[in-house]
NUDREN-417696 format. One record per residue: residue in one letter; x, z, y of N, C-alpha, C in turn. Coordinates in pm, whole numbers, padded with zeros to 5 digits, always signed. Layout:
// NUDREN-417696
AXZYXZYXZY/...
***
This chain:
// NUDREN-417696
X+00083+00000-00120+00000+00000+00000+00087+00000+00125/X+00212+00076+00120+00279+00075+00235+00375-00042+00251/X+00337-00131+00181+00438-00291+00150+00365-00382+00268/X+00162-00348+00219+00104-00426+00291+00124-00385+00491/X+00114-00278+00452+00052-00211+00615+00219-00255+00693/X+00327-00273+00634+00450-00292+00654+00429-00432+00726/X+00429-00533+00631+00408-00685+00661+00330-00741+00737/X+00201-00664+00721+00094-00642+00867+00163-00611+00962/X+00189-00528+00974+00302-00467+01110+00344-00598+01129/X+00476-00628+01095+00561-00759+01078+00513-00841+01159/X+00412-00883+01065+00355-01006+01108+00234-01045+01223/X+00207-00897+01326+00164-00847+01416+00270-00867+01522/X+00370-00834+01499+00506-00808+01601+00479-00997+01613/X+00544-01042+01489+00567-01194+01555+00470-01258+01628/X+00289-01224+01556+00217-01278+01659+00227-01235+01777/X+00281-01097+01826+00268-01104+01960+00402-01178+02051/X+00542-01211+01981+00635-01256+02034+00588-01400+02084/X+00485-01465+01972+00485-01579+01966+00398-01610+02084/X+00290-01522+02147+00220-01495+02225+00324-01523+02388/X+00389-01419+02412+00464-01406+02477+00548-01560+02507/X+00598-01597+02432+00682-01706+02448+00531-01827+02497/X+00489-01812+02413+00382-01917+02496+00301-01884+02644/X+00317-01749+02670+00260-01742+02775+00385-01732+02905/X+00525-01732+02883+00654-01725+02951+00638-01905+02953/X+00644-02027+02826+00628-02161+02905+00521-02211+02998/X+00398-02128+02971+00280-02162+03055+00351-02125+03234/X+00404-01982+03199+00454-01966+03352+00576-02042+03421/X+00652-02102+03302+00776-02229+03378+00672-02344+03431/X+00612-02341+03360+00504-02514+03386+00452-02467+03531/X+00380-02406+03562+00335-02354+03680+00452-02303+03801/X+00541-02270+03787+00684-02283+03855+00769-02425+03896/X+00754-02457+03761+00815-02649+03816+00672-02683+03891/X+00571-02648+03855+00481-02757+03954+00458-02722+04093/X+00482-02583+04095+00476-02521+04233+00650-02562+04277/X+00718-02594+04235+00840-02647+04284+00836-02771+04310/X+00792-02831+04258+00753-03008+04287+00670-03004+04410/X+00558-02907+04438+00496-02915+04513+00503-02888+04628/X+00661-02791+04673+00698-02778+04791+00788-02835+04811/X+00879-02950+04726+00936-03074+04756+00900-03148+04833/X+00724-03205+04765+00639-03243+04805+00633-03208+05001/X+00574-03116+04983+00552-03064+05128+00626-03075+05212/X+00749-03019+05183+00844-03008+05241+00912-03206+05318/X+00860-03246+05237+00909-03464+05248+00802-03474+05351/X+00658-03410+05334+00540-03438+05375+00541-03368+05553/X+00576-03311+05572+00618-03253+05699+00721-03318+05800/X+00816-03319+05728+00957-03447+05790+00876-03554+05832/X+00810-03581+05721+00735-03730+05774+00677-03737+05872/X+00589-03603+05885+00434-03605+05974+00512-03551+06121/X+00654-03472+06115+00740-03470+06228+00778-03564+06317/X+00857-03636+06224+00845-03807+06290+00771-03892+06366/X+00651-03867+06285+00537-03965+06309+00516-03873+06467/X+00501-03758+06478+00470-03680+06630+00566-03740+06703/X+00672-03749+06690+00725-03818+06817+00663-03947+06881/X+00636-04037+06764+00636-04177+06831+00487-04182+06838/X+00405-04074+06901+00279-04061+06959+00273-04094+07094/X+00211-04188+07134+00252-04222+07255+00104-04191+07382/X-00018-04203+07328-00154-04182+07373-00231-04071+07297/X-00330-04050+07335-00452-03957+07281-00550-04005+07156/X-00515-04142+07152-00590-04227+07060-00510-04216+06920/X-00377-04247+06990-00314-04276+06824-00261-04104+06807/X-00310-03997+06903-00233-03887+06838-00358-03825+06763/X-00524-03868+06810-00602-03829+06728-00548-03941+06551/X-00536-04066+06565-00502-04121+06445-00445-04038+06338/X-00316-03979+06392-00181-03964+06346-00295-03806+06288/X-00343-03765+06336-00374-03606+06324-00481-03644+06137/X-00573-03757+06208-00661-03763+06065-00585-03782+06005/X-00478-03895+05964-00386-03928+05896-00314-03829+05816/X-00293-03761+05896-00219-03597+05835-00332-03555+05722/X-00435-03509+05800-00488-03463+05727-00540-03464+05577/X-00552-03608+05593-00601-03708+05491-00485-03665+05393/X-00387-03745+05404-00267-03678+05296-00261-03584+05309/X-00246-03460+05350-00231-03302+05335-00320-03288+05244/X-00478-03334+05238-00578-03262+05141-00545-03322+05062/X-00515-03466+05056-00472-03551+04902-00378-03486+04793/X-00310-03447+04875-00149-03374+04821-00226-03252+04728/X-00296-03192+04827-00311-03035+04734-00423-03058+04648/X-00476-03182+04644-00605-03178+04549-00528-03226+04450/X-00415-03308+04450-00354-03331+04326-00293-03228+04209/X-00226-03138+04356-00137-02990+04313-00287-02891+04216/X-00389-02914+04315-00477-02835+04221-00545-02892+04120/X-00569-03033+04080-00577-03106+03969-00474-03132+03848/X-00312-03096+03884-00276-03060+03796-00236-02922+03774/X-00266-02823+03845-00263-02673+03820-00402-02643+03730/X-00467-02724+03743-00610-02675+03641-00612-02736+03518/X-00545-02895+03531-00509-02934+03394-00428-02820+03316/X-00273-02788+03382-00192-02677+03321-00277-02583+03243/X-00374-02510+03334-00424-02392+03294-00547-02421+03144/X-00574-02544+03169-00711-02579+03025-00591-02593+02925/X-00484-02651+02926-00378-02668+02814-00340-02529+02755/X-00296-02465+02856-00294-02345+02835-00384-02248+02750/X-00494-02261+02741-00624-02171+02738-00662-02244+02638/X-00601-02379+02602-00640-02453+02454-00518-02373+02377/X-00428-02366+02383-00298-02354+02348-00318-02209+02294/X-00325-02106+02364-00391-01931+02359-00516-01948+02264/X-00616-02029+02300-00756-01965+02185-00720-02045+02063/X-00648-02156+02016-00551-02207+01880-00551-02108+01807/X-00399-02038+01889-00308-01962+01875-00367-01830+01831/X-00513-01780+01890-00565-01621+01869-00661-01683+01762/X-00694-01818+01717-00825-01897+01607-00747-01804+01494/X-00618-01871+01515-00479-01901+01391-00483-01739+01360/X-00465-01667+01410-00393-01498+01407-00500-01426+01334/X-00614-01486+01377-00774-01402+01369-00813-01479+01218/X-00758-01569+01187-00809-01624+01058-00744-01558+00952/X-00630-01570+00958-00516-01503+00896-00546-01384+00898/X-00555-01291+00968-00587-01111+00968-00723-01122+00897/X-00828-01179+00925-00990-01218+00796-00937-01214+00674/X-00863-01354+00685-00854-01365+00491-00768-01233+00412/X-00689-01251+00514-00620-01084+00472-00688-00965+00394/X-00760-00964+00502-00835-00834+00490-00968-00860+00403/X-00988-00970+00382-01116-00994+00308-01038-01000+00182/X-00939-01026+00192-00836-01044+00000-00836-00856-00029/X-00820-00782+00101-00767-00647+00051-00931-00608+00000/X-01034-00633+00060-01175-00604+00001-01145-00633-00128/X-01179-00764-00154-01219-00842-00264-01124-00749-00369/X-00976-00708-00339-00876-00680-00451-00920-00535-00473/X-00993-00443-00397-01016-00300-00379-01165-00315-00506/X-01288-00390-00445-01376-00391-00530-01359-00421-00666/X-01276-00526-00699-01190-00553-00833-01191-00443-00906/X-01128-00328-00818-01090-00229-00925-01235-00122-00904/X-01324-00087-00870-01401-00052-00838-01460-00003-01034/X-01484+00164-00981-01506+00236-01152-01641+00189-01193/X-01642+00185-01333-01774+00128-01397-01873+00202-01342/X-02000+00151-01357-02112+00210-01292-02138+00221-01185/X-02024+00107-01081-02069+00141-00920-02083+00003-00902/X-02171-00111-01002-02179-00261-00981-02264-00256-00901/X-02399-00209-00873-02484-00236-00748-02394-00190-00606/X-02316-00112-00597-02277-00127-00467-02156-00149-00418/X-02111-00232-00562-02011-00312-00526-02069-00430-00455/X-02211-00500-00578-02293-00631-00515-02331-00586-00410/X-02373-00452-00273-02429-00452-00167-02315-00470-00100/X-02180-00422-00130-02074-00478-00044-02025-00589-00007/X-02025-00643-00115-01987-00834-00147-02093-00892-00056/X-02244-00837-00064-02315-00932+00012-02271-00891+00150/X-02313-00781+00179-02254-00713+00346-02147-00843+00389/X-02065-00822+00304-01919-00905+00356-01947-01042+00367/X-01983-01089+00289-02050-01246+00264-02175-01264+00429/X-02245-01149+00436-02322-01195+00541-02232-01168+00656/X-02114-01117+00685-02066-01049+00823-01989-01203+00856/X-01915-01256+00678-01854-01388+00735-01919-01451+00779/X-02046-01516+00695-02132-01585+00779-02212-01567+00915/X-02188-01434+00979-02259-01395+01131-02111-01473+01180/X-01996-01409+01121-01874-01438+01236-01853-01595+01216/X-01880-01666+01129-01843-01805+01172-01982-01842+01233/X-02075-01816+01238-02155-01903+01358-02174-01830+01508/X-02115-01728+01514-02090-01722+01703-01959-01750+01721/X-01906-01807+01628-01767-01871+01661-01839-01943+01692/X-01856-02071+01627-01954-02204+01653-02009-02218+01769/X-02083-02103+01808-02164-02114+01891-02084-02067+02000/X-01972-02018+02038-01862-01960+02104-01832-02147+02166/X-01774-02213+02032-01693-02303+02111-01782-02415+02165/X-01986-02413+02148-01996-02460+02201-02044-02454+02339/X-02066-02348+02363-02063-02247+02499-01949-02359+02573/X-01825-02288+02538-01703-02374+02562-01701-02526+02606/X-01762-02583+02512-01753-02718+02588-01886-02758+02641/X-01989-02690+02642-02131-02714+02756-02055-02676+02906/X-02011-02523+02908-01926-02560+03033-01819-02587+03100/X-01741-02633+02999-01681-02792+03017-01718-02894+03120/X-01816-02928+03009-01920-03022+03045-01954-03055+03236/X-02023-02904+03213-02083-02868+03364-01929-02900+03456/X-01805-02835+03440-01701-02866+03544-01643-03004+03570/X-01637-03083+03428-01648-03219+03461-01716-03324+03548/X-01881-03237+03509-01954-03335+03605-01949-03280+03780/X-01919-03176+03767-01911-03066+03928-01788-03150+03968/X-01691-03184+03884-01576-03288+03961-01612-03389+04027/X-01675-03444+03917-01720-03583+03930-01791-03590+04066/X-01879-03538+04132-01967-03525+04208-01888-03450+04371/X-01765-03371+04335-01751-03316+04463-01720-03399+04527/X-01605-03471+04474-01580-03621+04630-01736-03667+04698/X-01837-03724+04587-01961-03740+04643-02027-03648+04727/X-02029-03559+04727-02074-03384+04808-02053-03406+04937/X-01868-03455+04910-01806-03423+05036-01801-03531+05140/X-01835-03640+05073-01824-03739+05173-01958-03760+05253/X-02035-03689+05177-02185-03712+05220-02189-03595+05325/X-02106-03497+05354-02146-03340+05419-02197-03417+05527/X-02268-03316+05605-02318-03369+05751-02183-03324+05848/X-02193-03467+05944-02101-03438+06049-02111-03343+06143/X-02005-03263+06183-02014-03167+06295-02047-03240+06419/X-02159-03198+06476-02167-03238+06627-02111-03201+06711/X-02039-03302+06864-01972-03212+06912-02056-03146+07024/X-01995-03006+07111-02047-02976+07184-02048-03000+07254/X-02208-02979+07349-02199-03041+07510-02143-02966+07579/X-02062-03014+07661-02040-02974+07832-02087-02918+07974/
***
């Protein structure tokens, strides 16, 4: 018995190293991109510096200003289109990874049942059969709110895909600010 609870241990420690290491590359990925992204900025400023000098009227310095703007929001909707990609990879990568750990610790532990009732003294067959079923029905509760877990999961999915899809439309449609009178 103390072989198993040993190797359990064990093999607890590695899932959590393995944890760790995947959640230490999730945080480089998010570091290079936030480093790319003040490259980015940083090019994006020089530029928009420049461009202020050779403003010569009120016309082309309103231009130069939308202009900015326009790329400034472009820039960070990208930075945050791939900071949210990162993070779904991520969060695919983690619920795998806890599917994998959580399946493995089940069968485990459903082998240490199954091997315990095995030995189970004559005359305790009815509640060995109320255990077997118990167990038989608990697997079958836990695999269908899994099921029903991952499809939660991708209904709202679903919903953020189409909420993408639609914000450029949102936004281009907003009502214009009026300006004020004088």
């Amino acid at each position: 018995m103390q072989d198993q609870i040993k190797t359990q241990v064990e093999a607890s420690l590695q899932a959590a190293f393995e944890l760790a290491t995947l959640s230490f590359s999730q945080v480089e990925r998010l570091t290079e991109l936030s480093l790319e992204q003040a490259k980015v900025n940083a090019e994006l400023a020089q530029a928009q510096l420049t461009s202020v000098l050779d403003v010569k009227d009120p016309a082309a310095a309103l231009e130069l200003l939308k202009t900015q703007l326009e790329t400034t929001a472009k820039s960070m909707a990208g930075f945050a289109a791939t900071a949210y990609e990162l993070t779904q990879e991520f969060q695919a990568e983690s619920a795998a990874f806890a599917e994998n750990h959580f399946d493995h610790a089940h069968d485990t532990a459903n082998k240490a049942i199954h091997d315990s009732l095995n030995q189970a003294p004559q005359g305790s067959e009815a509640a060995v059969t109320a255990v077997k079923a118990a167990l038989e029905a608990s697997n079958k509760a836990l695999t269908e709110a899994r099921k029903n877990a991952k499809k939660t999961a991708e209904l709202a999915q679903e919903g953020l895909n189409k909420l993408k899809e639609h914000a450029p439309k949102a936004a281009a449609k907003a009502p214009v600010r009026r300006k004020a009178r004088a």
